[in-house]
N, C-alpha and C positions, 0 to 999 in steps of 0.2 A: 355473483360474479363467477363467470364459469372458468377453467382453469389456464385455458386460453389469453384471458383480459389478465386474469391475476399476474401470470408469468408477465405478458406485456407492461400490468403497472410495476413490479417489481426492477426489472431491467431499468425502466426510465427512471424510477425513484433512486434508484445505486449504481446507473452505469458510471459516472464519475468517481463514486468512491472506487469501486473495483478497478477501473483503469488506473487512475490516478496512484492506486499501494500498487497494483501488479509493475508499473512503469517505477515507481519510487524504488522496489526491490529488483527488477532484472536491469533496469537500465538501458533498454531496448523497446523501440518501438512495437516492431515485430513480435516480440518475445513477451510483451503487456500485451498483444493484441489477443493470442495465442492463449495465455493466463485466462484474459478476460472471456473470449471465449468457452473457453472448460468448465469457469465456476459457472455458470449461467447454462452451460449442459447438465451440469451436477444437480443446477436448484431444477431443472423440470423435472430432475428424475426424482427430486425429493424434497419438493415445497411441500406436499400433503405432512410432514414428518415435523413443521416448523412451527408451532405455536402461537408466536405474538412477534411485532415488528423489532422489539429490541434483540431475539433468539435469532431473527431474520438475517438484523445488522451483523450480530456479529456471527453468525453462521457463514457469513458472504466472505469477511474476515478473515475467518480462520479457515475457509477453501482456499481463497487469496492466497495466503502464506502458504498454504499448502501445496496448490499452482503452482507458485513460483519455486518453493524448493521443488520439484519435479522437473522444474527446466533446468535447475542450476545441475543438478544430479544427472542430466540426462549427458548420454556419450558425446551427440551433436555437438552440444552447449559447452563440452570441455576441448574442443580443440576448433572454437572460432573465438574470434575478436569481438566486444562488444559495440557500434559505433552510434558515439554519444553526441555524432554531430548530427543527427536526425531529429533531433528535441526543437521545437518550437513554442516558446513562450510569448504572455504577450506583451510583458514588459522586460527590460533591461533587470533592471534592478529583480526582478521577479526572478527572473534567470540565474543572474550570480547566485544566489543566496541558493536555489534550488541544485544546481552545478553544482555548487558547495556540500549540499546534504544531497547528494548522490553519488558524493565521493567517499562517504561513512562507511564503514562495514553496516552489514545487511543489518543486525539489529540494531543498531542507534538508526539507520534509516528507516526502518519501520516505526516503531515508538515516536521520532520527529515526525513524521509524517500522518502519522493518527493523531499525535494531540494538536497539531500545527493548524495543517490542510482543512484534518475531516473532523475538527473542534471536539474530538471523542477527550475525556475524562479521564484519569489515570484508571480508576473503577472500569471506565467503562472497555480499556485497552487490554487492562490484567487479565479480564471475563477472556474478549475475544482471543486474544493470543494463549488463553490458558497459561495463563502463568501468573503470578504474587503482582501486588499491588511496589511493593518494595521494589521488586526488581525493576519495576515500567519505570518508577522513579529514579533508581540509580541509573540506570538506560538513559534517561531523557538526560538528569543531573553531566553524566557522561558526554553524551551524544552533542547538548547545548554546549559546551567547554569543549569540544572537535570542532564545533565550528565556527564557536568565537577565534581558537585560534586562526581558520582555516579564512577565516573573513577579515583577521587584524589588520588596521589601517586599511583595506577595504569600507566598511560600512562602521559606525559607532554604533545602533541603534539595533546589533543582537544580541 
């Protein structure tokens, strides 16, 4: 596979996860597209460097987060408004519950949103975000109990 096809299947195999954290963390359309864009400039300049598909996933990951704190840091991004009415989901219910864990501070939104969305493993969240296995757990433990409150008498069933 020449380097061309590889980047090709790469992008198709993960452009939802990378959208999906970069949109979970900025909260912007625009501002996830931007993210997703970057990581995906970053991997052609440095797939040759990547070993095996699990180093790949969460290489993509940890550019992700890294994207994203870059827009949150940049001057632009500190003196506009974020607007959250540009999100289209495709169900109702799908929606609240997402609304809800986008209103989290940025780390219980990341951590819900890898083990939730993109069925990643505490293991396998710790690796990518470089940080303890503990901590991804008291994050989540955390993160889960923001949003039960945040959904109370809303929904029974998180």
């Amino acid at each position: 596979m020449d380097s061309k096809e590889h980047v090709t299947s790469i992008v198709n195999q993960y452009s939802d996860m990378v959208y999906k954290l970069a949109l979970a963390r900025t909260k912007n359309k625009s501002d996830a597209e931007d993210v997703f864009q970057e990581v995906f400039i970053k991997y052609m300049k440095n797939y040759h460097k990547i070993v095996s598909d699990e180093h790949c996933k969460a290489w993509l990951i940890r550019t992700t987060v890294n994207c994203s704190y870059d827009i949150f840091n940049s001057p632009w991004t500190k003196k506009t408004v974020p607007m959250i009415d540009n999100l289209v989901f495709s169900t109702e219910e799908k929606s609240d519950i997402y609304y809800n864990v986008l209103e989290l501070p940025k780390k219980y939104r990341t951590v819900i949103h890898l083990f939730y969305y993109e069925d990643m493993s505490i293991k396998e969240i710790a690796e990518a975000l470089g940080t303890k296995e503990g901590t991804v757990k008291s994050q989540l433990h955390r993160g889960k109990n923001m949003l039960k409150e945040s959904l109370k008498g809303e929904m029974d069933y998180v």
